[in-house]
Every structure is written in structure tokens, then in C-alpha cells.
C-alpha positions in Angstrom: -67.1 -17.9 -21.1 -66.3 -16.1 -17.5 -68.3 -16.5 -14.9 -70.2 -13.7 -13.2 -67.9 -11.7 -10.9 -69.5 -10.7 -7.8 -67.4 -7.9 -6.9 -64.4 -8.0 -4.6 -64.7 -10.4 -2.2 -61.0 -10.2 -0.9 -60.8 -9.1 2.6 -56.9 -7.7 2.0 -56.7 -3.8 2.5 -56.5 -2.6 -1.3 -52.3 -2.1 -1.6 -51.6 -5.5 0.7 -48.4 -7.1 0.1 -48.6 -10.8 -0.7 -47.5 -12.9 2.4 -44.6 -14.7 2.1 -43.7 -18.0 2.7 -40.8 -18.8 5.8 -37.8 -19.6 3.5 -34.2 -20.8 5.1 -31.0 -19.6 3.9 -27.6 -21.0 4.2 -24.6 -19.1 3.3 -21.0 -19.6 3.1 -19.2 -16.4 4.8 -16.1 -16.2 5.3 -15.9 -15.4 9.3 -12.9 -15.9 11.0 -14.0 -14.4 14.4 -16.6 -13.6 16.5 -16.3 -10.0 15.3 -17.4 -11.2 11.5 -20.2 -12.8 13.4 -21.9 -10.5 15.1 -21.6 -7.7 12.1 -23.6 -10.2 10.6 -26.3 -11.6 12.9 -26.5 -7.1 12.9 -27.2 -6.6 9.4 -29.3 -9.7 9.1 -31.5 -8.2 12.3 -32.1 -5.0 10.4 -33.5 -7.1 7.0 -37.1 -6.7 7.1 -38.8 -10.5 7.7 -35.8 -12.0 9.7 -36.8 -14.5 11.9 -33.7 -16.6 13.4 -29.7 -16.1 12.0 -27.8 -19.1 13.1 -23.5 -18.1 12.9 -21.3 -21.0 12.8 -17.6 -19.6 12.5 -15.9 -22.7 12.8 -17.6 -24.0 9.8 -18.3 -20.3 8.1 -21.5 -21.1 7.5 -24.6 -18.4 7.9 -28.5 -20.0 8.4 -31.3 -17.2 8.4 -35.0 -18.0 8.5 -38.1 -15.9 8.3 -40.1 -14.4 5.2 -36.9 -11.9 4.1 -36.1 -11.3 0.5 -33.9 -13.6 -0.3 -32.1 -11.0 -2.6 -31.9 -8.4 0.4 -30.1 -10.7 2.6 -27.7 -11.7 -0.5 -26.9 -8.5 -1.4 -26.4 -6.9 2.2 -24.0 -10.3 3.7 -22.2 -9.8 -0.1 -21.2 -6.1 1.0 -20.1 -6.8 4.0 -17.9 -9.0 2.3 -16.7 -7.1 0.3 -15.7 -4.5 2.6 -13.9 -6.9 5.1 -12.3 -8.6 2.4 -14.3 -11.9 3.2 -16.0 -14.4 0.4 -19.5 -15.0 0.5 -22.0 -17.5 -1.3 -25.4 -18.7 -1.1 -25.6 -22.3 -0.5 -28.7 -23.1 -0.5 -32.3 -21.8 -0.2 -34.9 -23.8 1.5 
């Protein structure tokens, strides 16, 4: 049997969002200049839950850290490369 309920003792207002938890995403991107890397340290700024973006265009490699969606930031860095013609991947999520 269930136990008694004693009403709603949640003190979250009544359409909340569930917090997130800080995630870290590496990408590969194909930058070749610093160009590539600012357009995207822009568009990962404008994602919602964006903490820190890390560029690295020697190694093409993009880190971004906060409580983001990690299918947002995917799908945004993957149109950008498809406009500028450059590959990108997801590496890893952390």
C-alpha cells in the first residue's frame, strides 16, 4: 500500500524546469582561423546555460561547460558547419 500523501510539499513554483546538472562538451570543429573561432565562441554565448567555451584552432577542438542542452549546442556548431563548409563531431560529453 501507498503511504498517506500530505499534500505538496515541493517548494518549486508549479511549472519549474528541472535543474540541470553542469555537463562538458568537447567537439571536433573544423576551424582553420580565428574567424571560425569566434563565430563559434558567438553562437555558443547565445545557447541558453553556457558557462565557459574553450577554442583551440590548432587542435580544432571546441570545450563548452555549463547546464546547456547538449542537443542545442550540437545542432547549432553542426550548422555552422555546414554553412562554412567545416566538419563537426561531438567527442565527448562529460
Amino acid at each position: 500500500t501507498l503511504a498517506p500523501t500530505m499534500g505538496n510539499l515541493c517548494a518549486c513554483p508549479p511549472n519549474a524546469k528541472p535543474e540541470r546538472k553542469e555537463t562538458t562538451l568537447k567537439y571536433y570543429a573544423g576551424m582553420t582561423c580565428g574567424g571560425c573561432s569566434s563565430a563559434i565562441t558567438r553562437i555558443a554565448k547565445s545557447i541558453e546555460g553556457v558557462r565557459d567555451i574553450q577554442c583551440d584552432v590548432a587542435k580544432k577542438e571546441v570545450v563548452v561547460v555549463g547546464t546547456m542542452d547538449e542537443k542545442t549546442v550540437t545542432e547549432k556548431f553542426t550548422k555552422w558547419g555546414e554553412k562554412s563548409s567545416k566538419e563537426v563531431k561531438l567527442l565527448e560529453s562529460l
